[in-house]
C-alpha positions as CSV (number, residue, x, y, z in Angstrom):
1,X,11.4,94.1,164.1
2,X,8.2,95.0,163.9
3,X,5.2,92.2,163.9
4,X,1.6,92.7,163.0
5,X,-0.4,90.5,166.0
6,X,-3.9,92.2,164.5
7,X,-6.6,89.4,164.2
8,X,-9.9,89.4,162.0
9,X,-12.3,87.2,163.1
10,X,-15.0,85.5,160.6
11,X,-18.2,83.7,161.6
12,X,-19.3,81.7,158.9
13,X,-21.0,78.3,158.4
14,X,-18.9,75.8,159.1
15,X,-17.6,77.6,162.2
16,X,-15.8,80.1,163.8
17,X,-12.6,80.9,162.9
18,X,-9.6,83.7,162.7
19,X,-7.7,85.0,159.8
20,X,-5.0,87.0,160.6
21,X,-1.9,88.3,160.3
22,X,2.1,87.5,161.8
23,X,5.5,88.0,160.3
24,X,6.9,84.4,158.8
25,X,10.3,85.6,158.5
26,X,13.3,87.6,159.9
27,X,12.8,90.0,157.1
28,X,10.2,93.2,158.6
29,X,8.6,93.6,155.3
30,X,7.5,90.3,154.9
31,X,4.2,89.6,156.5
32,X,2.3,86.4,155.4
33,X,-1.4,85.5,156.3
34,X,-2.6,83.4,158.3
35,X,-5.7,81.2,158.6
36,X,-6.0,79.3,161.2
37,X,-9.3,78.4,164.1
38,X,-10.0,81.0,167.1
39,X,-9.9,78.2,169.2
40,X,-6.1,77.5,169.0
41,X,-3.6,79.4,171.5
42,X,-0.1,77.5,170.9
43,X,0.1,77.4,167.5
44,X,-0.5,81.5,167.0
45,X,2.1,82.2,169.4
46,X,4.6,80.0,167.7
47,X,3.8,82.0,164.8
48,X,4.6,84.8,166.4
49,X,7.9,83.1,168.1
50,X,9.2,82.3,164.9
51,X,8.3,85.9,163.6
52,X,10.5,87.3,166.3
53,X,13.3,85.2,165.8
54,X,16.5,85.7,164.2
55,X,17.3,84.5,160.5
56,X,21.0,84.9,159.7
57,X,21.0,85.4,155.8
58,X,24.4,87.7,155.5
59,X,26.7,84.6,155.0
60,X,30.3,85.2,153.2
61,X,31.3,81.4,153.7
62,X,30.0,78.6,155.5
63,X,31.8,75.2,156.9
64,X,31.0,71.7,155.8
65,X,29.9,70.9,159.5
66,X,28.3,73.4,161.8
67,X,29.5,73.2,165.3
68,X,28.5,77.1,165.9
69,X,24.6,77.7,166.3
70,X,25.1,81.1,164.8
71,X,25.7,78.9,161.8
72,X,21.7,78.0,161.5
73,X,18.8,79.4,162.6
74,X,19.0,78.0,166.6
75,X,16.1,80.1,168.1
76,X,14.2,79.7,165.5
77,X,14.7,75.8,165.6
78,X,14.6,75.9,169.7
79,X,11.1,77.1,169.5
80,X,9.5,74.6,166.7
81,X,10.9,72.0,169.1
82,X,9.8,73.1,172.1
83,X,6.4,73.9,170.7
84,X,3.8,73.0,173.2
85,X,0.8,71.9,171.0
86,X,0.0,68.6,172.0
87,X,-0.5,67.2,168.0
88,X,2.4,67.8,166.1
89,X,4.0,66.1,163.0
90,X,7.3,65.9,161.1
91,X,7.3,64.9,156.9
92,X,10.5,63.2,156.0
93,X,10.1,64.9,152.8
94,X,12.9,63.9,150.5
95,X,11.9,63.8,146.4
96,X,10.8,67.2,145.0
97,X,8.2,65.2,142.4
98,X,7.2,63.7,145.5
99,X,3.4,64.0,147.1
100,X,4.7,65.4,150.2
101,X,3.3,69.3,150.1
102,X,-0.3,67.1,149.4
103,X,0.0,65.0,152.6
104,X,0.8,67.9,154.7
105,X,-2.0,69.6,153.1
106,X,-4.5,66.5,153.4
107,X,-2.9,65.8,157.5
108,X,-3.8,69.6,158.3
109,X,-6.9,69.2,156.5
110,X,-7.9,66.5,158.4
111,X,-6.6,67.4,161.7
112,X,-8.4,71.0,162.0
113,X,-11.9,70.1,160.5
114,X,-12.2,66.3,160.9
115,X,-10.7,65.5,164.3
116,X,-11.1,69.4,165.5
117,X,-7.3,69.6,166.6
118,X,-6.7,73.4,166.1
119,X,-3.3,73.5,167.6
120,X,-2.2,71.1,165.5
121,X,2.0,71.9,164.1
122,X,2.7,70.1,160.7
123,X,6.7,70.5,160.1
124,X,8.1,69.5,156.8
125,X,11.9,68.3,157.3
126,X,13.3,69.1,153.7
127,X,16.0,67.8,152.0
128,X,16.7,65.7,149.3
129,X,15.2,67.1,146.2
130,X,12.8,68.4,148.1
131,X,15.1,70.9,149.2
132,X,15.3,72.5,145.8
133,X,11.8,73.8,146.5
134,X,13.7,75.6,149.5
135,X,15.6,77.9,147.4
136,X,14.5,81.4,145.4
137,X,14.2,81.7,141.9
138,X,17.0,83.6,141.8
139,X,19.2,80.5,142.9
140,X,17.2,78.9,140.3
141,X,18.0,80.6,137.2
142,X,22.3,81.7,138.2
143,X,22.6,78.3,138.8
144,X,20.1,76.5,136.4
145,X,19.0,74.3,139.3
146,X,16.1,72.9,137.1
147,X,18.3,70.5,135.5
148,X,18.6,68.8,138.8
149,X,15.2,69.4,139.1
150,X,13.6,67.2,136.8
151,X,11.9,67.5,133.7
152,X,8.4,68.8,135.8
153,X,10.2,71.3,137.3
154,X,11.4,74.3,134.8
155,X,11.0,77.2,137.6
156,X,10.2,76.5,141.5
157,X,6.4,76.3,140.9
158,X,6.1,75.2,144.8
159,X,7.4,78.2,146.0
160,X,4.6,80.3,144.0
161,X,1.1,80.7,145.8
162,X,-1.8,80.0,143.3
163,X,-4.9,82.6,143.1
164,X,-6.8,80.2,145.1
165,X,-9.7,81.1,147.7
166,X,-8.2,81.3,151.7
167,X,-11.3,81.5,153.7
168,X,-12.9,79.4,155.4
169,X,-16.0,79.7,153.2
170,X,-14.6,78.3,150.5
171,X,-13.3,75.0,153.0
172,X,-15.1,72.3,150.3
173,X,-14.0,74.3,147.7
174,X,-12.1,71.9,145.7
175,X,-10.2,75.3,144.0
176,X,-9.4,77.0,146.8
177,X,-6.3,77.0,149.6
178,X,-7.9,73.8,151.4
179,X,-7.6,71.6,147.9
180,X,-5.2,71.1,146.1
181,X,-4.3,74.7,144.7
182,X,-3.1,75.0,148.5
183,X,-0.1,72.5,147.8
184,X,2.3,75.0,148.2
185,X,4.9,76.7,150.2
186,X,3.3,79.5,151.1
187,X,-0.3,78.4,150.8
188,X,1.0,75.9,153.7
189,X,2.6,78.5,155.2
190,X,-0.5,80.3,155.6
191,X,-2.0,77.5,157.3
192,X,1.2,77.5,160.3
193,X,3.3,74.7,158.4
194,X,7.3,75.2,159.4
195,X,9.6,74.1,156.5
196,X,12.9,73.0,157.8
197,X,15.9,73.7,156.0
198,X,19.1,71.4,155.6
199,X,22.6,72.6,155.8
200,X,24.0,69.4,154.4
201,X,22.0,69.5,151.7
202,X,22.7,73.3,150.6
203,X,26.6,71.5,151.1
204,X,25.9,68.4,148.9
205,X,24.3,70.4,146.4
206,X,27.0,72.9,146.1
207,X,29.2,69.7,145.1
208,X,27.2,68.9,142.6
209,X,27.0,72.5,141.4
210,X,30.5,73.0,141.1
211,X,31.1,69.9,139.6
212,X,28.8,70.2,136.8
213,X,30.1,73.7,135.8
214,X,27.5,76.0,137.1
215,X,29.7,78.1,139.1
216,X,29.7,81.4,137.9
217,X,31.6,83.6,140.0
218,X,33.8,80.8,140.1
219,X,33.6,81.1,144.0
220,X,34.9,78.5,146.9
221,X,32.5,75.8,148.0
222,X,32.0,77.6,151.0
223,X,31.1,81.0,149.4
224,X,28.1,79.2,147.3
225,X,26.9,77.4,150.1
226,X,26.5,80.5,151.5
227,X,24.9,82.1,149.0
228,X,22.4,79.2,148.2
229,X,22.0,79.5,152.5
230,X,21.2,83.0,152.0
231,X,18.7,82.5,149.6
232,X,16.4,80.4,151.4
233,X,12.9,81.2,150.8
234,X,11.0,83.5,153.7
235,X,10.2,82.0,156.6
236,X,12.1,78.8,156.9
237,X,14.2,77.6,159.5
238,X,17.6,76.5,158.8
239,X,19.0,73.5,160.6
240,X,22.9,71.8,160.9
241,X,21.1,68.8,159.4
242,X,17.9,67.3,158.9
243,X,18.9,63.8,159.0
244,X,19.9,64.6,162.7
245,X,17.1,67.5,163.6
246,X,14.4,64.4,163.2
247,X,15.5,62.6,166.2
248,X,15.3,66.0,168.0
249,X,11.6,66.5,166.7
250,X,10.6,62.8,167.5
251,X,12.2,63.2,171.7
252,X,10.4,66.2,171.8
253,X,6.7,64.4,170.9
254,X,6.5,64.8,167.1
255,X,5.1,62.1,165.5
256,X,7.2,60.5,161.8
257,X,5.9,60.9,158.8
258,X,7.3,60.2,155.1
């Protein structure tokens, strides 16, 4: 795997700070930006943890329960949790219409340029309808998923990034990746958020799949869990189970959020 470390450095008004950037996801190609202050050291290397580490996406079937880590993304999840910035922060996030990207945004926000924190880690532990957001558009449109979605929902608008400005220039720019055009997956992204991804949920909403009709290949509930699994959107981190990954998070110094 191959993982860009380079690092631009700007100097503008409201401070120093570095835009550079590190691969998000186990995929080579895939390189996201990042913006984040000079002045941090743990949350870079994370960054460039999680670049390095495995993402199994080459499932044929999957179980209900996953007692095998090579089921989920275990290195991956080992370093979020071992993650040695000394502010860090889980979201419960559970409803898709929810505000929950917007908090994250408005905590980071906060964090960095208010309280000066620059190592700070927001995690977002997804599931629920949340979790929809998780999943490509492809997963979206072979198994109409926005009629679990809601009537706000018609495509995964959260997974899109929005032609917003991402430097730190524009950081009172209401319009620009700080605001609210930054509510996003992989505006937040940018900014060192880790989206954690639930295997009981990708399980629950098979189910519901199947049992609604839209199962097109007519596969097993384990084959479109596995499918839905391997579909996840770059970068995220694939647990056995939020629900159970939070009390992992919280032992390990991250502090609740919903």
């Amino acid at each position: 795997m191959t993982i860009n470390n380079s690092r631009r450095i700007a100097l503008l008004g409201f401070g120093s700070f570095a835009v550079g950037t590190a691969a998000l996801a186990a995929d080579p190609s895939h390189a996201g930006t990042l913006i984040i202050s000079p002045g941090a050291r743990e949350l870079p290397e994370l960054m460039r943890r999680l670049g390095r580490a495995p993402r199994r996406r080459d499932f044929k079937t999957v179980p209900m329960i996953l007692q095998n880590p090579e089921f989920w993304d275990d290195e991956a999840l080992k370093e979020v949790i071992a993650y040695r910035g000394t502010r860090k922060q889980v979201w419960d996030a559970t409803k898709l219409e929810g505000p929950w990207l917007n908090l994250m945004r408005n905590s980071i926000n906060a964090q960095i340029f208010s309280f000066r924190h620059e190592d700070f880690l927001a995690v977002s532990a997804t599931h629920g309808t949340a979790h929809l957001a998780l999943l490509d558009q492809a997963m979206w449109d072979k198994y109409e998923i926005a009629t679990l979605a809601g009537t706000k929902f018609k495509t995964n608008t959260l997974a899109m990034p929005k032609p917003a400005p991402a430097d730190f220039a524009h950081v009172e720019n209401p319009k620009s990746v700080f605001g609210p055009d930054g509510a996003t997956i992989p505006a937040l992204q940018e900014r060192g958020v880790v989206f954690l991804a639930c295997h009981n949920a990708i399980w629950e909403l098979t189910a519901k799949l199947i049992a609604s009709g839209k199962n097109p290949d007519h596969a097993s509930h384990e084959a479109v869990a596995a499918e839905l699994t391997n579909h996840l959107l770059d970068g995220v981190v694939l647990t056995p189970g939020i629900v159970a990954t939070i009390p992992e998070l919280q032992q390990a110094g991250f502090h609740y959020a919903a």
